[in-house]
C-alpha positions in Angstrom: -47.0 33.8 18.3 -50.1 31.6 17.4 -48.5 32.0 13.8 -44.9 30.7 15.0 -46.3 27.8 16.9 -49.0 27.0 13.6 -45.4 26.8 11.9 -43.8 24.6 13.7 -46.3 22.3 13.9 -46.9 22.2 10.0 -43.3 22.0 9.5 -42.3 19.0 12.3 -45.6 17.5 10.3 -44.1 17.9 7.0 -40.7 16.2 8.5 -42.8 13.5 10.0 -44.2 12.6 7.4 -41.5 12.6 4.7 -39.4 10.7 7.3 -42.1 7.9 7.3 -42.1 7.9 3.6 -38.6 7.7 3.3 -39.0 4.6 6.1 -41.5 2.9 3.6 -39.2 3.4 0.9 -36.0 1.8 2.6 -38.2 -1.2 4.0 -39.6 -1.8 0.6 -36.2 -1.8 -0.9 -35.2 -4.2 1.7 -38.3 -6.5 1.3 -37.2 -6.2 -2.5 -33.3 -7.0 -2.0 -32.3 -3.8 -3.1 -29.5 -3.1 -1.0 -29.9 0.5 -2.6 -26.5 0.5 -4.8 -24.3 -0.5 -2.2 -22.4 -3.3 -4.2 -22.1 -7.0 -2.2 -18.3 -7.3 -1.0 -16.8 -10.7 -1.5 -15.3 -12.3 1.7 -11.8 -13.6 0.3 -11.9 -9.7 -1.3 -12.4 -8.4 2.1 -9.6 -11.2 3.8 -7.2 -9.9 1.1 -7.5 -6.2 1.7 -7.5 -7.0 5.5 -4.0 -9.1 5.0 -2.8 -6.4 2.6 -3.7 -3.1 5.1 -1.7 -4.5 7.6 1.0 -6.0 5.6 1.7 -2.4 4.0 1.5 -0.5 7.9 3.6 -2.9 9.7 7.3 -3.2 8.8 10.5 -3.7 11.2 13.6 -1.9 9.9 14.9 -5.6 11.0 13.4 -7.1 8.3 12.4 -4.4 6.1 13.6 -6.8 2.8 10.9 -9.7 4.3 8.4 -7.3 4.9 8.4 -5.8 1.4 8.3 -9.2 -0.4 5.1 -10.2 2.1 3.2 -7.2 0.8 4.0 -8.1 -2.9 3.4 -11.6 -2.6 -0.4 -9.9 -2.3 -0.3 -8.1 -5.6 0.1 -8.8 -9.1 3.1 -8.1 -11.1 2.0 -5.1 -12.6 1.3 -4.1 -8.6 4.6 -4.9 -7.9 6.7 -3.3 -10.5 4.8 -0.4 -9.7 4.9 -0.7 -5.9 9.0 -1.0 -6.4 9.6 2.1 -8.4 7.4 3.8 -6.0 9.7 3.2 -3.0 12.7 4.6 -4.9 16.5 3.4 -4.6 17.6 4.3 -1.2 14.1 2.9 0.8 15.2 -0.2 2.3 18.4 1.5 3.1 16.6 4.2 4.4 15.0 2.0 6.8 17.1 0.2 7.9 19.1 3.2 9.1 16.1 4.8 10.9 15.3 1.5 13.1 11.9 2.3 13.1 9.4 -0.5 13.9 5.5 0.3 12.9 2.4 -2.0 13.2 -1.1 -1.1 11.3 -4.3 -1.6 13.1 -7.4 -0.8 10.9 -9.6 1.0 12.1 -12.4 1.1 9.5 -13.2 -1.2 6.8 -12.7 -2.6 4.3 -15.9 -1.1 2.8 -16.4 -1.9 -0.8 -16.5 1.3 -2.8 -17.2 -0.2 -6.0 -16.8 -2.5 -9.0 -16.5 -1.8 -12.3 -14.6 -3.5 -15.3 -13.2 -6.5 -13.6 -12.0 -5.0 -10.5 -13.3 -4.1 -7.1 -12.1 -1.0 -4.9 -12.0 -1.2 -1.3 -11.8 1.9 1.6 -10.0 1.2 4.5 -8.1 3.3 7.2 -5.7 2.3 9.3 -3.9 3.7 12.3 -0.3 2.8 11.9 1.8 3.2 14.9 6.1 4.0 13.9 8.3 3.8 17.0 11.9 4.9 16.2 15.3 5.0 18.5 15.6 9.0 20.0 18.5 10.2 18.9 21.4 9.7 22.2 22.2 12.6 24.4 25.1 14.9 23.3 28.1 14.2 25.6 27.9 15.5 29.0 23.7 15.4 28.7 21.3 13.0 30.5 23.9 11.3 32.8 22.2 8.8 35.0 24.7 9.5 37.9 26.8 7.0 37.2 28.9 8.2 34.6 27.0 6.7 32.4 24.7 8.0 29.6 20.8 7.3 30.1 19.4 5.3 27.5 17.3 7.9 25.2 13.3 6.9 25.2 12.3 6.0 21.8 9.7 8.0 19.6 6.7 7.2 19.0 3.6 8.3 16.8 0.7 6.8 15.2 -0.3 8.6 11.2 -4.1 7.4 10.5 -3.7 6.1 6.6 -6.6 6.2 4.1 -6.0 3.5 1.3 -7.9 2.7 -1.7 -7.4 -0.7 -3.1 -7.9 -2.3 -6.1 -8.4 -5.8 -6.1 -8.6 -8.3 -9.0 -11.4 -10.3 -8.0 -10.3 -13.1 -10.5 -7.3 -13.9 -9.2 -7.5 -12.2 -5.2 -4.5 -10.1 -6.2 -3.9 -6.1 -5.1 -3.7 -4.6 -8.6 -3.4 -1.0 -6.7 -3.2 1.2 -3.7 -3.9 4.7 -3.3 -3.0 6.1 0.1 -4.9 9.3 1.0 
């Protein structure tokens, strides 16, 4: 038992004092203005991947055409052209048909992941929240005792979103979005 407890106390030592030296090193870095590798994130960078976050989780199947040309005008050409062919023919359509009405709120980030070759890549999640019309009752179903059908409660469901995206910090553009 004396053995155990001699153990302990060597090993919470050895913990103790690693953690201080680990303390030292970190306050040293900081007193240097080593920030440790974590790269500096630019604030229009950060404005831009805020705007474009919730651009890309908030749509209305009202205005699905105006909501798709405010997330482009975010991104380069090259971003759009790709973001276009990514939807696929029958999206907008598609949309419109569903009625669904969504609105991003992030929920962590932007953090800046990193920079290399001109461009900087940002994390951020979001919690996107779709509402869409219920399908109506099948005749004779839900009447309200009136005759009359009761209106079916809409749907609704938030998807947390993971997207990585690359901005070009020359000209504040989205050159690409990854959603994970």
């Amino acid at each position: 038992m004396i053995r155990r407890v001699a153990r302990s106390r060597v090993a919470a030592g050895v913990a103790l004092a690693g953690g201080v030296a680990l303390a030292g090193f970190g306050v040293a870095a900081a007193a240097d203005g080593d920030d440790g590798g974590v790269p500096t994130a630019d604030p229009d960078e950060l404005a831009l991947v805020e705007r474009f976050a919730g651009a890309v989780t908030t749509f209305d199947s009202g205005r699905v055409e105006a909501d798709i040309e405010r997330i482009l005008a975010l991104g380069t050409p090259a971003f759009a052209d790709e973001f276009r062919s990514t939807m696929g023919a029958t999206f907008v359509a598609d949309l419109q048909a569903s009625g669904s009405v969504s609105s991003g709120e992030i929920v962590a980030g932007p953090t800046l992941q990193r920079v290399d070759d001109g461009t900087s890549v940002f994390f951020v999640v979001v919690n996107q929240q779709i509402t869409a019309p219920s399908a109506a009752p099948a005749e004779g179903e839900g009447t309200d005792g009136s005759g009359q059908g009761a209106q079916p409660a809409p749907q609704s469901r938030v998807v947390r979103v993971g997207l990585l995206v690359q901005v070009d910090p020359d000209r504040d553009l989205v050159t690409s979005v990854q959603v994970l």
